[in-house]
N, C-alpha and C positions, 0 to 999 in steps of 0.2 A: 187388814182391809175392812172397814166399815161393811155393815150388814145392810140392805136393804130399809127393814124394819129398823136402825137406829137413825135413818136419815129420816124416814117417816114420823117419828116421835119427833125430832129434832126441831120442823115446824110449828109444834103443836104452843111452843112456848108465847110465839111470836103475835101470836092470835090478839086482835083489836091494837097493832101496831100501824099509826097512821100511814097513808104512802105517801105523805111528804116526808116522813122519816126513811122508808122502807119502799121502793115499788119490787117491782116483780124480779128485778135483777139482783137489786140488793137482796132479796128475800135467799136466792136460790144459794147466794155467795155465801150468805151468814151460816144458812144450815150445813150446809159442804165445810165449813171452818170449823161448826162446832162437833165433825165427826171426824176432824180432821184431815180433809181434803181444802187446801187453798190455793184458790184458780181464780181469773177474774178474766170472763170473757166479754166482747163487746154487745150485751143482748140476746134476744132468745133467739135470734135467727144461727147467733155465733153457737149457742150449746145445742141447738138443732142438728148443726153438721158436725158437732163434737160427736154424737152419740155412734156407738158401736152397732146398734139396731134401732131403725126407726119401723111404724106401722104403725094400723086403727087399732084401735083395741081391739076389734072382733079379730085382727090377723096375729094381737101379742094371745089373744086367748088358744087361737087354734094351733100356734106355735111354740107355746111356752105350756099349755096348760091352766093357765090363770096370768092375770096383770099383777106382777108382783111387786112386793110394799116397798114403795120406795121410788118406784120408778118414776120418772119424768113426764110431763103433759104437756101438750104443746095444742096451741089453737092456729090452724095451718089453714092459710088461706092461698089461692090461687089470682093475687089480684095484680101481683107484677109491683106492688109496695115494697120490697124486700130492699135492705139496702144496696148500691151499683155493682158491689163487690161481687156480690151472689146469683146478681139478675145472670140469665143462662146457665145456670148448673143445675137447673130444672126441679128443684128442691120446693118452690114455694115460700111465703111467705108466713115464718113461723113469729107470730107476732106478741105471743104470750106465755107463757112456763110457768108449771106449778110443779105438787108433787105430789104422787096417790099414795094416799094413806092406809087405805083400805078399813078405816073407821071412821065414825060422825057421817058428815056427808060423802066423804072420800075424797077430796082436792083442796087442796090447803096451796093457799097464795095468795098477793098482795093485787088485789083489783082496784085499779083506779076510780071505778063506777062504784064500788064498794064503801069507798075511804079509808081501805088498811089492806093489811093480812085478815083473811078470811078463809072460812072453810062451804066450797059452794060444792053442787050436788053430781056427783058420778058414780054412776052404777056398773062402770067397767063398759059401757057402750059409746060407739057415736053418738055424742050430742050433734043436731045438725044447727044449722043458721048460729055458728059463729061460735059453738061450744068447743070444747074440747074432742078435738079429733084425730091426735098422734100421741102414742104414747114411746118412749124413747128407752133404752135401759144402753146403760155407760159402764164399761169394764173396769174402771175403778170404785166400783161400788158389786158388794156381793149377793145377789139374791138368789144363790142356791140352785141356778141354774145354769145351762151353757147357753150363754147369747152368741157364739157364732154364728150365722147364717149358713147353710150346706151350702149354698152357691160360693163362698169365701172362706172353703177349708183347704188350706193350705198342702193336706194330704201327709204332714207331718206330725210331729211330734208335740208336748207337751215340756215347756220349756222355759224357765225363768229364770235363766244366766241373762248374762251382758255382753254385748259386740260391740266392737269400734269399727265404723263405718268409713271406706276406703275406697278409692278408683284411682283409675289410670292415669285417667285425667279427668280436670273439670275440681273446682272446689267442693261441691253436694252432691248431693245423691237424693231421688224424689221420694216422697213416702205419699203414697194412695190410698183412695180409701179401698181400694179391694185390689185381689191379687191378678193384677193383668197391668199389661203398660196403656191401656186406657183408660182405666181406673183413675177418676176426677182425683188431682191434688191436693195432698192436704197439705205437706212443706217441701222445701230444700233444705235438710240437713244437713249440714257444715263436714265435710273431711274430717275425721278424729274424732268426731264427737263420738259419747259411749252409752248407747242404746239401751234400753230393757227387750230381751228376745222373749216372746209371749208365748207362741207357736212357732217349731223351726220347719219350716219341709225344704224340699230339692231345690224348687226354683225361687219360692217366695218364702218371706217370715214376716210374719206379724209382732208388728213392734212399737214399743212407748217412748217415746222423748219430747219432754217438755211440757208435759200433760197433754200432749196430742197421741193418738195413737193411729196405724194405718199397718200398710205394705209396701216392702224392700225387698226389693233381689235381693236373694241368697248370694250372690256372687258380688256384693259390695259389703258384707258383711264378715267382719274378723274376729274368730274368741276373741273376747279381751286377753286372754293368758297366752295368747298367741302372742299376739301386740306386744306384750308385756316382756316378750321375750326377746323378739325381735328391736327395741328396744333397747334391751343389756346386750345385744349383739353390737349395735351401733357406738354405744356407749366406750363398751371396750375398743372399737374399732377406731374412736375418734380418740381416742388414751393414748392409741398404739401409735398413731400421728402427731399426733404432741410430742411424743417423748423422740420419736426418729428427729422433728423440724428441732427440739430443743436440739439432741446431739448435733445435727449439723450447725447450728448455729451458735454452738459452743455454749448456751445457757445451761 
């Protein structure tokens, strides 16, 4: 898993890249590629609700200790611009991303008002009147910290196996962004598909599929080696009907 600090270096390259080569989307995509993370989401509003923890900076400082290298910035406005998709899930309008660096000026990104990749000024505070004022941090990047939220601890374990996702009925199974059946949707995951488990508890598990990550009932979720077996159950089972339909059929 990429560090923090090598996604922060990462931008440093890109500096005086026009933004009709580069705007702020492409900036965020290239640095993620060349840590090895390849995703392509639709805008900052889209990686706004990616993020595993959002908040101001004065709330990542008093929560994490410091805004650490790496992390995401977002310029978060309240104006109801947000593309149709998002309007009502009460998030705002996250209309720009960059990424704190935590050297030079500290926010490295591709300003249109600029004419490139640049590096403009953050001290780790709210800018007001249209600056930077959400900082984001995404569990596929490591900054040495636990970005859980206490409000969103599953009360389990510590867990990096894989489940295959299962029901009764119904083709998916929802994955939220926090552990309650209220918890705003982040997909419908397909019957069968095979999960990354992040955290496992009783009722919910926090889980990654597709580059998205969220919460799923514990009870739609199957070890994989379960699966796996049950499976070679069926297998033999469907062997064992062949071989009877051959004998009566004289084959």
């Amino acid at each position: 898993m990429p560090t923090g600090f090598e996604l922060a270096m990462a931008g440093y390259k890109y500096a005086g890249t026009p933004y009709s080569e580069m705007d702020c989307q492409a900036f965020i995509e290239k640095c993620l590629s060349d840590v090895g993370i390849h995703e392509n989401l639709p805008g900052s509003n889209a990686w706004y609700r990616r993020m595993d923890w959002t908040g101001t900076p004065e709330e990542c400082t008093k929560r994490f200790g410091e805004i650490p290298k790496g992390a995401f910035l977002f310029i978060l406005a309240n104006d109801g611009q947000e593309p149709a998709k998002y309007r009502g899930d009460g998030k705002g309008n996250a209309n720009h991303i960059g990424i704190y660096t935590g050297a030079g000026k500290g926010a490295m990104h591709s300003s249109s008002s600029r004419g490139g990749v640049y590096d403009s000024e953050f001290h780790g505070k709210t800018i007001p009147n249209g600056g930077w004022n959400r900082v984001g941090l995404w569990h596929r990047i490591d900054y040495g910290i636990d970005i859980m939220p206490p409000d969103e601890d599953t009360g389990g374990d510590e867990s990096m196996g894989t489940a295959v996702v299962h029901a009764d009925s119904g083709n998916t199974v929802n994955m939220r962004e926090s552990p309650r059946t209220t918890g705003a949707l982040v997909m419908r995951v397909p019957v069968g598909s095979v999960v990354d488990v992040i955290t496992h508890g009783d009722d919910w598990c926090r889980v990654s599929y597709n580059g998205s990550s969220g919460f799923m009932m514990t009870k739609f979720l199957q070890a994989a080696e379960a699966s796996e077996d049950l499976m070679l159950i069926s297998r033999t089972e469907l062997e064992d009907i062949y071989h009877r339909l051959g004998g009566l059929l004289g084959l």
